[in-house]
N, C-alpha and C positions, 0 to 999 in steps of 0.2 A: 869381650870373650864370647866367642862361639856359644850357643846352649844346646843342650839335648831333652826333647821331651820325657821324662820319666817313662812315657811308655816303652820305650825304646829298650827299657831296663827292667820289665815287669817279669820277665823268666829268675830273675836275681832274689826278688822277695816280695811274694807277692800278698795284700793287707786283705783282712776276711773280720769284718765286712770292709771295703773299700774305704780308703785314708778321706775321701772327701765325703761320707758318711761318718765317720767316726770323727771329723772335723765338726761338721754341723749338730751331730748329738753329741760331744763334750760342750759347745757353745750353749745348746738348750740346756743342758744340764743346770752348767753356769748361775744359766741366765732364772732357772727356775726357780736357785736359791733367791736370788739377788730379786726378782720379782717387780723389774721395772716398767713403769706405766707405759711410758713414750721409749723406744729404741730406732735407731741409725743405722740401717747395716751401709757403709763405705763398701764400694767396688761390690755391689750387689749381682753386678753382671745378667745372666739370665733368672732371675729371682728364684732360684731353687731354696736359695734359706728362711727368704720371709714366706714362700709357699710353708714351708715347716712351721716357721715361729708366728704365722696367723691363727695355727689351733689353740695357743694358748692364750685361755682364760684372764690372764694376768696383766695382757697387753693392750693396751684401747689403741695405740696410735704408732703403727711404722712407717718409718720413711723409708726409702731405698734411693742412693744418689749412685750415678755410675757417669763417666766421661761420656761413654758412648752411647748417643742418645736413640740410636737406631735398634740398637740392640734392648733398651728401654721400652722401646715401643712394641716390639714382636715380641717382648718376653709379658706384657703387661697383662694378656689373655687369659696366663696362668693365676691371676688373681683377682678374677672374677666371682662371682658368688657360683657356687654348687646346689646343687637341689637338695644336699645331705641342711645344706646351711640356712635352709627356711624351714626344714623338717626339724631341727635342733637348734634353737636360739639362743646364740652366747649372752651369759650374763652381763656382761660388758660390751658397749658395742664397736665395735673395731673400723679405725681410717689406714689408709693405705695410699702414700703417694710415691710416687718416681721423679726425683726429680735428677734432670743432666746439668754434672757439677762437677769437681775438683775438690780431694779433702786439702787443697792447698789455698783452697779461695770461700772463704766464711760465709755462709748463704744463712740469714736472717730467720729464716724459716725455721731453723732447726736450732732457734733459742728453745732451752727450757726443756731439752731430752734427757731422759735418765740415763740411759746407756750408748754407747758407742758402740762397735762391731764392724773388727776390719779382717775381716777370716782369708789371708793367704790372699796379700794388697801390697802390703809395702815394699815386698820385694821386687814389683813390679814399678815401683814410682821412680823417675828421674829425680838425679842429685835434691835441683831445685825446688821438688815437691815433696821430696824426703824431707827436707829443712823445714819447708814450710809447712808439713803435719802438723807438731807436735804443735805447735800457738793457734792453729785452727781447733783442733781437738779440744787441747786441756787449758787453753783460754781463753777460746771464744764461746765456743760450744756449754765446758765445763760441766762434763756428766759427771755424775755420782760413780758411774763406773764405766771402763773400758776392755774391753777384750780383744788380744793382737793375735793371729797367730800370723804364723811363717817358718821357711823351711831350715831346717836343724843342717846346716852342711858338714858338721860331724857327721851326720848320721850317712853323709855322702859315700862313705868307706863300702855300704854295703853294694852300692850301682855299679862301681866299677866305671864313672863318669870320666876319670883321668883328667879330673881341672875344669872341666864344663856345668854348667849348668843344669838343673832338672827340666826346665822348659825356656824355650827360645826365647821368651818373649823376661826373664827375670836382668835385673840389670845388676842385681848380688844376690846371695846366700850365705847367712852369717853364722857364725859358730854359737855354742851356747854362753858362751862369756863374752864375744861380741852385742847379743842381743841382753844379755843382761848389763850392761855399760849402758849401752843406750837406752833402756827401760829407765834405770836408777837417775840418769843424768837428767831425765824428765824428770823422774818425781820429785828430785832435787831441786829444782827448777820450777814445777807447776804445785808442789805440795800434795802430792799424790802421793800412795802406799802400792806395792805389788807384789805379787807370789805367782811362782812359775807352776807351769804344769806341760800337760804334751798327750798326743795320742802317735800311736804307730811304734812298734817297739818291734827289736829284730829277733829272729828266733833264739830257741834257747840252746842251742849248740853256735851261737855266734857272741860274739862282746857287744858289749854295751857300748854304745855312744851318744846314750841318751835318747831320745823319743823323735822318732823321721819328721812331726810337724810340732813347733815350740810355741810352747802361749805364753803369756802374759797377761795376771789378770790384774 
């Protein structure tokens, strides 16, 4: 199926502050209950999130793994030390590696993390790396906890897409009872617990279809 970039659709409804901001601070939020030592963010891409989830206090050790390892390298600048970060000394002291992987292919390395973190990932993985997520994740990995999100294609009604996709590069977009089948059939499966949530909601002279990006936590 053809896709269309969401921006293509940004006169339709447009998110204040922006859906991939309100992604990243529902994730910290998350993650600020949950207060995980060691976190994973999957498909970390240009490290905008662990740039975020470096400030806090609660973290000594992130990974970032991304297929593309070039994009790894020129994005890695951003998580260098700042001059604020010798002038204020976290109490905990903080590691940070990149490493270029596949959450389809179990790297050793990343025994013994507390959380997982796949923010707007899976809808971009092939069949066969779709499949082979979930035994990488919840049991090889086997974090205390996981957070998914991905795009709500109920919520597709408001784009005006006509059967396409929000960006060219997703290979599906699942409804919210598709994504929660597949949530449960893991937990069923891996012994894991989940409760849903979401950021981006449509205005209030429009219907509800539930929240434009869907998590799982």
């Amino acid at each position: 199926m053809q896709g269309t970039d969401l921006k293509d659709a940004a006169d339709i409804i447009r998110f204040n502050p922006p859906l991939y901001i309100q992604r990243y601070n529902k994730v910290l939020e998350i993650l600020s209950t949950l207060k995980p030592e060691k976190v994973v963010d999957f498909g970390c891409a240009e490290c905008k999130f662990i740039n975020l989830l470096r400030r806090e206090e609660y973290v000594i050790e992130i990974c970032g793994v991304d297929l593309d390892g070039n994009l790894l390298s020129e994005s890695s600048f951003k998580l260098e030390p700042l001059a604020s970060d010798f002038l204020y000394l976290r109490h905990n002291p903080l590691t940070i590696r990149l490493y270029q992987g596949s959450v389809s292919e179990f790297d050793t390395r990343l025994r013994n993390f507390d959380a997982v973190v796949c923010i707007e990932l899976i809808e971009h993985l092939l069949p066969k790396t779709l499949k082979d997520f979930p035994k990488t994740v919840f049991s090889c990995i086997q974090p205390k906890h996981v957070i998914i999100s991905t795009p709500n294609s109920d919520f597709n009604v408001h784009f005006n897409l006509n059967g396409s996709f929000r960006h060219w590069d997703h290979k599906f977009e699942w409804t919210r009872e598709q994504f929660k089948s597949w949530c449960e059939g893991i937990c069923t499966k891996y012994h894991y617990s989940v409760v849903f949530d979401g950021v981006g909601t449509a205005p209030e002279n429009r219907p509800s279809f539930g929240h434009c990006s869907q998590f799982a936590i």
